[in-house]
KOLKEGU-337235 format. One record per residue: residue in three letters; x, z, y of N, C-alpha, C, O in turn. Coordinates in steps of 0.001 Angstrom, whole numbers, padded with zeros to 6 digits, always signed. Atoms other than C-alpha are relative to their C-alpha. Layout:
KOLKEGU-337235
ALAXZYXZYXZYXZY...
***
This chain:
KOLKEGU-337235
UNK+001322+000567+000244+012643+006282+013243-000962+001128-000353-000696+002009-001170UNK+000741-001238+000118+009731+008545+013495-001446-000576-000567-002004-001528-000020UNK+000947+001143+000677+006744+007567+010994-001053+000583+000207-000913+001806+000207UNK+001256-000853+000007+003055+008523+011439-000194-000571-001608+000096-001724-001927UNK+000225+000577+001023+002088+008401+007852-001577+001221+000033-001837+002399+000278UNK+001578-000409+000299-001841+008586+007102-000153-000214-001359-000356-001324-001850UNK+000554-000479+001454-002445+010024+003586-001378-000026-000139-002163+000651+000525UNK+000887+000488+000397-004983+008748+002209-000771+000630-001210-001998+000669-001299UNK+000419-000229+001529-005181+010152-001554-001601+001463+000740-001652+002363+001578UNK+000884-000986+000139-008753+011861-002104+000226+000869-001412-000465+001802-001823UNK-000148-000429+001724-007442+012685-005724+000503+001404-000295+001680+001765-000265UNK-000218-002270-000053-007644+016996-006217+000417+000244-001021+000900+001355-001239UNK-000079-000709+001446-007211+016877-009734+001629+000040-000789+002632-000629-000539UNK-001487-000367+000482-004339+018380-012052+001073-000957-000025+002217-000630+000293UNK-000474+000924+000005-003205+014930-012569+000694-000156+001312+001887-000365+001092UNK-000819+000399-001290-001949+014391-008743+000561+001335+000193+001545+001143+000907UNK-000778-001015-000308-000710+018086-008510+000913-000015-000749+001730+000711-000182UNK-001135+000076+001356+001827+017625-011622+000870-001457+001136+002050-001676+000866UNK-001298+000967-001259+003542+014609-008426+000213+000216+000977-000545+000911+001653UNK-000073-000265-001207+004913+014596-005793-001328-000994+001149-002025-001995+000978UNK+000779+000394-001012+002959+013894-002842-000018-001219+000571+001062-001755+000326UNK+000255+001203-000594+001547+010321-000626+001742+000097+000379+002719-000447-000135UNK-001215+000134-001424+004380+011054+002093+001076+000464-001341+001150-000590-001974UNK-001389-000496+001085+007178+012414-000620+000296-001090-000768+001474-001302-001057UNK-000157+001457+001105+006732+009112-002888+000656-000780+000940+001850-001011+000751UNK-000543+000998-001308+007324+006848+000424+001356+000509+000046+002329-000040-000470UNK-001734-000462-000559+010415+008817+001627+000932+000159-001075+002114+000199-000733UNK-000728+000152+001126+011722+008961-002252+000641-001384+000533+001795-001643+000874UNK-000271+002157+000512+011578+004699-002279+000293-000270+001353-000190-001381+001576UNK-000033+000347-000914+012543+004599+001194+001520+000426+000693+002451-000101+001301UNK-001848-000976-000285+015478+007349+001630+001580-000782-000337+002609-000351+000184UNK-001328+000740+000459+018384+004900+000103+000245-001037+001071+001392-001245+001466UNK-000074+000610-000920+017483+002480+002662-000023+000157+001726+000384-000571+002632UNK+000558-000695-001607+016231+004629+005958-000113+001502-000303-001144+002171-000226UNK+000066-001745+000211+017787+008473+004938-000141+000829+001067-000157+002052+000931UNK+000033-000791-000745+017441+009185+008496-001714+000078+000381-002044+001059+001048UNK+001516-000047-000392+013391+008571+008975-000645+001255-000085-000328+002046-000973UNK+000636-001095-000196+011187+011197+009969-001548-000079-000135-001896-000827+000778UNK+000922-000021+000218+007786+011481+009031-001035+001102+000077-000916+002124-000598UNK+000796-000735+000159+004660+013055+009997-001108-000219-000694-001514-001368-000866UNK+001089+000388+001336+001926+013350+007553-000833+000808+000512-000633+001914+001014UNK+001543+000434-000773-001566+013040+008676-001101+000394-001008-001920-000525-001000UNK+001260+000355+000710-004349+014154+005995-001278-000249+000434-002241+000479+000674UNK+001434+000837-000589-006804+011508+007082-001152+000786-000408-001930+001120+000486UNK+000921-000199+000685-009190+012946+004452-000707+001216+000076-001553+001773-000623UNK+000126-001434-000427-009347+015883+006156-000089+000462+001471-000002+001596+001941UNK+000236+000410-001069-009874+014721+009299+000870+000383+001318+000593+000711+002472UNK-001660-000283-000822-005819+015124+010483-000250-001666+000474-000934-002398-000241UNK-000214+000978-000761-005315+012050+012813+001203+000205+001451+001255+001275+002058UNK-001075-000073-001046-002407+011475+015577-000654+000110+001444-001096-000971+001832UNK+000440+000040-000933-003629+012375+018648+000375-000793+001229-000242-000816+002294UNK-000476+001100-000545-001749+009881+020131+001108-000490-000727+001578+000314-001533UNK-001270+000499+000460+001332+007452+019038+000856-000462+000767+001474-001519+000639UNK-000913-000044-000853+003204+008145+021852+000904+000895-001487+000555+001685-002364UNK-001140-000888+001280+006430+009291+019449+000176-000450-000766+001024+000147-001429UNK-000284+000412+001120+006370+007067+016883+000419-001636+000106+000439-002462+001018UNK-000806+001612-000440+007878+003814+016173-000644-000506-001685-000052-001396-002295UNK+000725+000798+001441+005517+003057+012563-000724+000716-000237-000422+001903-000110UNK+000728-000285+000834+002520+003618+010950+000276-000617-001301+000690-001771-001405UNK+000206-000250+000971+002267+004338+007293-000877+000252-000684-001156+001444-000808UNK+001583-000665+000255-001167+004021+005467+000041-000006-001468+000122-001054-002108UNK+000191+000018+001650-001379+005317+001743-000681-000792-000682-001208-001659+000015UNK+000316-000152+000600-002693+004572-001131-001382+001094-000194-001424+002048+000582UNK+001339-000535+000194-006315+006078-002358-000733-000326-001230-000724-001487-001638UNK+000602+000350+000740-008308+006363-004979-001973-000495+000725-002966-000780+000057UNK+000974-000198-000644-011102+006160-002072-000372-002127-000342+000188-002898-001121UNK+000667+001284-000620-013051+002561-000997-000128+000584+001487-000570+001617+001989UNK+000414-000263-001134-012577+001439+002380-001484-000220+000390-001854-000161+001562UNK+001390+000091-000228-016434+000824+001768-000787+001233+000088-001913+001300+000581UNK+000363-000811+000113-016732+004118+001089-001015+000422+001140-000670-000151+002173UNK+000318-000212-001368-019384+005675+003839+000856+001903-000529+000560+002884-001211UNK-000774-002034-000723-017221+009382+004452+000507-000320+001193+001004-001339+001673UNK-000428-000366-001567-016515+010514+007593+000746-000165+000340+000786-000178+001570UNK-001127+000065-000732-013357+010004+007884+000964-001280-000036+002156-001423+000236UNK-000625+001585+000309-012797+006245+007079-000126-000381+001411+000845-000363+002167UNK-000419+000564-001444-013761+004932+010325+000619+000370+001162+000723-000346+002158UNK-000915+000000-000544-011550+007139+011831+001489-000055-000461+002316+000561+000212UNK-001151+000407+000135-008525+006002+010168+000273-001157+000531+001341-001454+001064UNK+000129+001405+000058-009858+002360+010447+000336-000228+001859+001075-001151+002200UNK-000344-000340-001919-009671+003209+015062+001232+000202-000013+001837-000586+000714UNK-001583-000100-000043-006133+004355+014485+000735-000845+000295+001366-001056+001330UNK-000427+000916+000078-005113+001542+012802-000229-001053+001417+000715-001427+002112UNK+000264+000730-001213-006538-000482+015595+000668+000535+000842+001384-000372+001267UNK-000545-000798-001273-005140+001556+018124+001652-000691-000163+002318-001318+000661UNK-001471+000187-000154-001727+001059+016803+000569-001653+000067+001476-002128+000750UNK+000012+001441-000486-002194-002765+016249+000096-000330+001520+000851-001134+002067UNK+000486+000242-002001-003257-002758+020164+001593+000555+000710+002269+000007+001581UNK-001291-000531-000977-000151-000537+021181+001052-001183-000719+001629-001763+000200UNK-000897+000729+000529+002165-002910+018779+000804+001124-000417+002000+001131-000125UNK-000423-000879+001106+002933-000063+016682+000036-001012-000974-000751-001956-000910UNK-000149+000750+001273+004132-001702+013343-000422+000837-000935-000023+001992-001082UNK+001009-000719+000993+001756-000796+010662+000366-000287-001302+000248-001500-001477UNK-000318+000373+001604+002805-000927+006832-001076+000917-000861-001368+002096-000658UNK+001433-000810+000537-000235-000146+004351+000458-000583-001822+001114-001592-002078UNK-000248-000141+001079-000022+000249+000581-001653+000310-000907-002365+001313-000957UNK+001082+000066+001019-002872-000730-001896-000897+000009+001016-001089-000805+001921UNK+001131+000103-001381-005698+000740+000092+000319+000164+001124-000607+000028+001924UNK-000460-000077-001298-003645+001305+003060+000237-001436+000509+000525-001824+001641UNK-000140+001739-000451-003491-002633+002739-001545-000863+000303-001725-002013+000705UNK+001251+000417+000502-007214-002897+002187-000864+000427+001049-001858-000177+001453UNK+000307+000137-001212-007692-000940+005079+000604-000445+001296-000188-000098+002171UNK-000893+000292-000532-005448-002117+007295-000795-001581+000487-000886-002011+001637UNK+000465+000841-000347-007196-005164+006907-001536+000001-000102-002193-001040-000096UNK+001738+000224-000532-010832-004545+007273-000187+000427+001359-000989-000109+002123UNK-000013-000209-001404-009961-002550+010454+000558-000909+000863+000872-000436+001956UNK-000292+001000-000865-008853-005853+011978-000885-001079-000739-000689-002287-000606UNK+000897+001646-000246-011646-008024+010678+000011-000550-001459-000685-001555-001604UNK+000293+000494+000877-011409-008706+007451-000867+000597-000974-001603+001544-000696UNK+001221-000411+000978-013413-008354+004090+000498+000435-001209+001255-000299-001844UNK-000780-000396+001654-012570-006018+000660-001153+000241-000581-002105+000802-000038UNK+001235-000390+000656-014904-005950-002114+000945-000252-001665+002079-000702-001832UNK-000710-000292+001293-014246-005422-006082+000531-001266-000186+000231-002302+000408UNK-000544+001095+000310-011880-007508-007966-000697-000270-001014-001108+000493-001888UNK+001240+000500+000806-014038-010101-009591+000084-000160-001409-000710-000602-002240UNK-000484-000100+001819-012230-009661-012896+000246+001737-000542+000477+001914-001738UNK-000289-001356-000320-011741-005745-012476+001070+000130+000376+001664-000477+001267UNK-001273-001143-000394-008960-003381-012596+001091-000861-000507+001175-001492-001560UNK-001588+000297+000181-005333-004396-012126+000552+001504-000445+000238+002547+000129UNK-000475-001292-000507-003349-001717-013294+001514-000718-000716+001396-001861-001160UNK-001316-000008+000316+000778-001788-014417+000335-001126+001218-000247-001534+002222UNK-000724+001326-000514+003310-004536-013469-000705-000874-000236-001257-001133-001305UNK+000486+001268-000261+002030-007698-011595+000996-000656+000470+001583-000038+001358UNK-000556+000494-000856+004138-010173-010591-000646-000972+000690-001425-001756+000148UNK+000474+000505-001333+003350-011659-007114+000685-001567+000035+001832-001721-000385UNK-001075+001054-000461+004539-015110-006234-000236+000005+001680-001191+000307+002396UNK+000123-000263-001818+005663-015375-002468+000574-001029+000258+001687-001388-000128UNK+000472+000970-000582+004673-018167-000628+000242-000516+001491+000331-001643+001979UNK-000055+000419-001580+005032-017953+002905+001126+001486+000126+000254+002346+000003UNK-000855-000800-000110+007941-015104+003252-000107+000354+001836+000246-000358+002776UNK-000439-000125-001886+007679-013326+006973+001577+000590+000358+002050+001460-000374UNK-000983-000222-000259+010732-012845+008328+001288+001363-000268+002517+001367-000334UNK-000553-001854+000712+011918-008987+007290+000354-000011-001803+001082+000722-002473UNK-000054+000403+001665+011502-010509+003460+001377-000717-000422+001317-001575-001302UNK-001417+000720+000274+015111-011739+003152+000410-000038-001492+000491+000919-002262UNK-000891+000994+001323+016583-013691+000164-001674+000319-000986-001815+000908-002058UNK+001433-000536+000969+012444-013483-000916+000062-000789-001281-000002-002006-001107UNK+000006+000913+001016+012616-014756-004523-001463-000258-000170-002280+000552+000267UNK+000958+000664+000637+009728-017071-006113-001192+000931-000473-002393+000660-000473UNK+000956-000587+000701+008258-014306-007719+000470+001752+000566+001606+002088+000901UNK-000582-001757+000246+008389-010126-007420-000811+000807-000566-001993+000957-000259UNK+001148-001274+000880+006994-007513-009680-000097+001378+000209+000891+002112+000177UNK+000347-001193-000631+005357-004531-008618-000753+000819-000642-001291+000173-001540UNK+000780-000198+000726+003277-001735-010029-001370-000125+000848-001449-000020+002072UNK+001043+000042-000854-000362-002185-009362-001223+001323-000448-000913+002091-001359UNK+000422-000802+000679-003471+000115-009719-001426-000108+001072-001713+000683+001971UNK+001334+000065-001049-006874-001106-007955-000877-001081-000600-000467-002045-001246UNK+000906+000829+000547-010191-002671-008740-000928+000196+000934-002017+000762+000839UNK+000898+000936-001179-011265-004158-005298+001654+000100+000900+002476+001009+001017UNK-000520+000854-000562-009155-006325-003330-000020-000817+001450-000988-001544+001228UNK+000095+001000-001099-008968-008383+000136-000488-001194-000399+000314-002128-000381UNK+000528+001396-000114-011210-011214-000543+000231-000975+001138+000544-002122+000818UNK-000085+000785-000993-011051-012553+003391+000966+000529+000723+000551+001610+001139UNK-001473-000585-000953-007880-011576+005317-000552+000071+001533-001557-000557+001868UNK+000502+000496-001295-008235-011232+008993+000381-000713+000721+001301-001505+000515UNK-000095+001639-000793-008449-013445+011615+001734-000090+000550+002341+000912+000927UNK-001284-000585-000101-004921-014104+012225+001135+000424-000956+002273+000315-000499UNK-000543-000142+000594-003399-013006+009241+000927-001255-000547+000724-002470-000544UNK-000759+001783+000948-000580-015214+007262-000016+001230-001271+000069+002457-001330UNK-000471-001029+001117-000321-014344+003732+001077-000464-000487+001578-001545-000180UNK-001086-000335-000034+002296-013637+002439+000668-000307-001879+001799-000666-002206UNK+000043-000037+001336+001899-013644-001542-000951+000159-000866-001791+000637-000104UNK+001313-000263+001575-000723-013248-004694+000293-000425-000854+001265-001126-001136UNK+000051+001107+001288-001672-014245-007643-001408-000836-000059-002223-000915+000860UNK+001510+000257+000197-004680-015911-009125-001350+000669-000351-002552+000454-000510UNK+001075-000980+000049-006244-013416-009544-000265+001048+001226-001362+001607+001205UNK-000178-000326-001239-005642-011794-006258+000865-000133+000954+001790+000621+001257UNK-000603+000824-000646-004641-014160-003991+000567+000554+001544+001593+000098+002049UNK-000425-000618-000976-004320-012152-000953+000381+001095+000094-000142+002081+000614UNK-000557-001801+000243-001922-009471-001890+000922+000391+000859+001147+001598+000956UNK-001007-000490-001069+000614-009384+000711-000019-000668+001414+000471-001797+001460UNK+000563+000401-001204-000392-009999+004327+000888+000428+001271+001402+001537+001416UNK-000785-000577-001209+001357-009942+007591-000646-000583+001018-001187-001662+000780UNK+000397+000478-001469+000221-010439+011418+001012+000183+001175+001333+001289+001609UNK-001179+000215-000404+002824-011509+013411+001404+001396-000058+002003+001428-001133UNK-001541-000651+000502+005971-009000+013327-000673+001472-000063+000031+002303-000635UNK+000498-001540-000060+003362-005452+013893-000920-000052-001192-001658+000930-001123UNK+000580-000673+001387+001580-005586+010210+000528-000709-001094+000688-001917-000918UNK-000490-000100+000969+002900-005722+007070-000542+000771-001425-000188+001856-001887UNK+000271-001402+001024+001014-004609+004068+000216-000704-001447+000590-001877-001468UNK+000335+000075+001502+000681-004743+000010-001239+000241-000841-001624+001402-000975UNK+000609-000951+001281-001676-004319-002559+000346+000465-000957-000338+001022-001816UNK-000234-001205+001156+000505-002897-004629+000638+001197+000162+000147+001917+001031UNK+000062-001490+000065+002345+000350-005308+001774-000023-000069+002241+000559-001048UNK-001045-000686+000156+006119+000411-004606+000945+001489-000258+002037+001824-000718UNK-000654-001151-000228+006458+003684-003986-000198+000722-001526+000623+001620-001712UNK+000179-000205+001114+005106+004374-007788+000796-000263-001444+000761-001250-002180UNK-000800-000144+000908+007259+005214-010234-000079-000541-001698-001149-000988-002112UNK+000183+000729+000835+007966+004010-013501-000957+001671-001169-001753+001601-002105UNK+000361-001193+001034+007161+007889-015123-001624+000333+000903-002479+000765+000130UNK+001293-000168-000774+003889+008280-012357-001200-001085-000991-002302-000860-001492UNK+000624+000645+000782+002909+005407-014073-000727+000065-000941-001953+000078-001043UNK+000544-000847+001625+002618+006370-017497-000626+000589-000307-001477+000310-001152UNK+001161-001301-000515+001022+009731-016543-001459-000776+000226-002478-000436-000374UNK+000772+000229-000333-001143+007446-014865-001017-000988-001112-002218-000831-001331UNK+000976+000503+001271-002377+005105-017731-000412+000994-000945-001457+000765-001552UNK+000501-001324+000826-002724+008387-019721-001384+000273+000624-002474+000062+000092UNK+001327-000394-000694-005139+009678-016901-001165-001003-000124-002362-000720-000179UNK+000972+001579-000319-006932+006352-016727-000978-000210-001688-001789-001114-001886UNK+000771+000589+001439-008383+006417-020656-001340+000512+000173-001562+001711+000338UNK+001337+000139-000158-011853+006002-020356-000352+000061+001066-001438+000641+001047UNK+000083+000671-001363-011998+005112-016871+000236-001582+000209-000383-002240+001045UNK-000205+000995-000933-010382+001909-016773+000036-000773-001771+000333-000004-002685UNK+000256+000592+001573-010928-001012-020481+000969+000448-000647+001900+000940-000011UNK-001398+000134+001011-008511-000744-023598+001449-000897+000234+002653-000699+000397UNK-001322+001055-000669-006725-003821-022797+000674+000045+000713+001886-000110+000559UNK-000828-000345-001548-005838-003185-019446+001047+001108-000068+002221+000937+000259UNK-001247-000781+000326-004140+000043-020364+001031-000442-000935+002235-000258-000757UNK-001097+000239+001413-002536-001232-023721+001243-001158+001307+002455-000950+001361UNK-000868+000875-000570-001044-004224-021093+000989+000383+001187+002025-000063+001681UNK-000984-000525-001264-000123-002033-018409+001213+001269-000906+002298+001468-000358UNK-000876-000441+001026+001747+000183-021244+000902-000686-000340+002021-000200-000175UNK-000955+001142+000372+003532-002694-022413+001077-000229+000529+002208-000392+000070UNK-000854+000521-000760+004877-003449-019697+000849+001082+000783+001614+000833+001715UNK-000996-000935-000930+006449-000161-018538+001485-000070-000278+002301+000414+000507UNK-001943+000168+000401+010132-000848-020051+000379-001381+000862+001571-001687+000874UNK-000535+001032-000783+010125-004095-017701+000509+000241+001472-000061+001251+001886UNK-000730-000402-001264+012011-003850-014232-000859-000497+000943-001623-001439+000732UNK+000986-000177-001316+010271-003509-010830+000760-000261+001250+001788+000291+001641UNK-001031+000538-001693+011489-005085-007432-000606+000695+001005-001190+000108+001916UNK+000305-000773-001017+010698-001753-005519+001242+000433+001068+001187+000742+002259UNK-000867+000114-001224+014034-001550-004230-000357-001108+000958-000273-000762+002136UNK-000143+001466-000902+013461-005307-002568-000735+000598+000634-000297+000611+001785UNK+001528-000304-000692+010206-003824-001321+000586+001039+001419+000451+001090+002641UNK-000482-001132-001179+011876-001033+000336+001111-000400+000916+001331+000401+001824UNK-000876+000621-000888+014574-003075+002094-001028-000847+001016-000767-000783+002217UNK+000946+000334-000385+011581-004954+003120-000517+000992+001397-000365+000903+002615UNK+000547-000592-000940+009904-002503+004623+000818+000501+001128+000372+000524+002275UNK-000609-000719-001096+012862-000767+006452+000069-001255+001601-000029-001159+002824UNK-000460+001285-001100+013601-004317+008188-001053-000127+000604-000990-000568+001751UNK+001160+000446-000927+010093-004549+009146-000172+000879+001081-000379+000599+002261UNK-000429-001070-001329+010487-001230+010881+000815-000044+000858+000692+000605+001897UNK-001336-000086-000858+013594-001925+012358-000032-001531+000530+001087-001961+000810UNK+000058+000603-000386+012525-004880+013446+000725-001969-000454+001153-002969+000123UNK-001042+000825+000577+014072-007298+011401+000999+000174-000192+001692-000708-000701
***
């Protein structure tokens, strides 16, 4: 399996150089399930793109601290990609904003979440399970870390899972997309770091709750069995 993965992170600062990297997090949470995958890494943000996807058998769209509202130069050419690979029936898997774009470049609508920032463990309830989601339990908890959301899915979409507070968190279009808004590939120690980084950026509460909750267990393995099956076709 050969992955185009489009890195997304705009984030320069000491904080993301002290981790490993977009593409290194994926192939961590991914390697137990798919140790033979191969991955090329794309910095979108830098205006790296596949010059074709002849060669690959998946797209991979990060995580970002960006907005796909953002106007930079190099959003609407990630957002053509994506399309491109939808059109070839490349199978596309997108993470947070790789879910956020994923689905505006086929039509749908992301704008802030109307309560703000999610950040730690959310658990999801899953509703409509697509087929790659095997033995999907009632509920799964994930870490999260975004404040704007998929309000309108696109045309076509089934979803897949949310909550009430963001109801359209896991989206699929028939067996070639597959995404999340949250953050499997994010560790329980990235985490931490990361509510550290986050003080006075993101309310009190929100950190104290996403703190709280870091000693609770995370269904990123499920996620990553998930994903391999979606690659592999079921």
């Amino acid at each position: 399996m050969h992955i185009a993965f489009l890195d997304a992170n705009t984030d320069r600062s000491a904080f993301a150089a002290r981790h490993a990297s977009e593409v290194d997090k994926f192939r961590a949470l991914l390697a137990p399930v798919a140790p033979d995958w191969r991955y090329s890494d794309f910095k979108v943000t830098e205006g790296a793109l596949p010059a074709s996807l002849k060669g690959f058998d998946g797209v991979i769209v990060s995580g970002s601290p960006a907005s796909v509202n953002d106007a930079e130069d190099w959003v609407p050419g990630l957002l053509a990609t994506i399309r491109k690979a939808v059109d070839a029936g490349v199978p596309v898997f997108g993470a947070c904003f790789g879910h956020q774009a994923v689905a505006k470049a086929l039509g749908g609508v992301v704008a802030h979440n109307p309560d703000g920032w999610v950040l730690g463990r959310v658990e999801t309830v899953i509703h409509t399970p697509a087929p790659w989601m095997r033995d999907a339990p009632a509920t799964m908890a994930l870490n999260a870390a975004h404040n704007e959301q998929v309000v309108t899915p696109p045309p076509g979409a089934t979803v897949l899972g949310g909550t009430a507070q963001v109801p359209n968190a896991q989206l699929a279009m028939g067996n070639t997309v597959f995404t999340t808004q949250y953050h499997p590939e994010i560790t329980r120690d990235f985490m931490a770091d990361l509510i550290t980084h986050l003080h006075g950026d993101v309310p009190a509460p929100v950190l104290a709750s996403a703190q709280a909750a870091l000693p609770l267990s995370l269904d990123d393995e499920r996620m990553a069995h998930w994903i391999a099956a979606f690659f592999n076709g079921n």
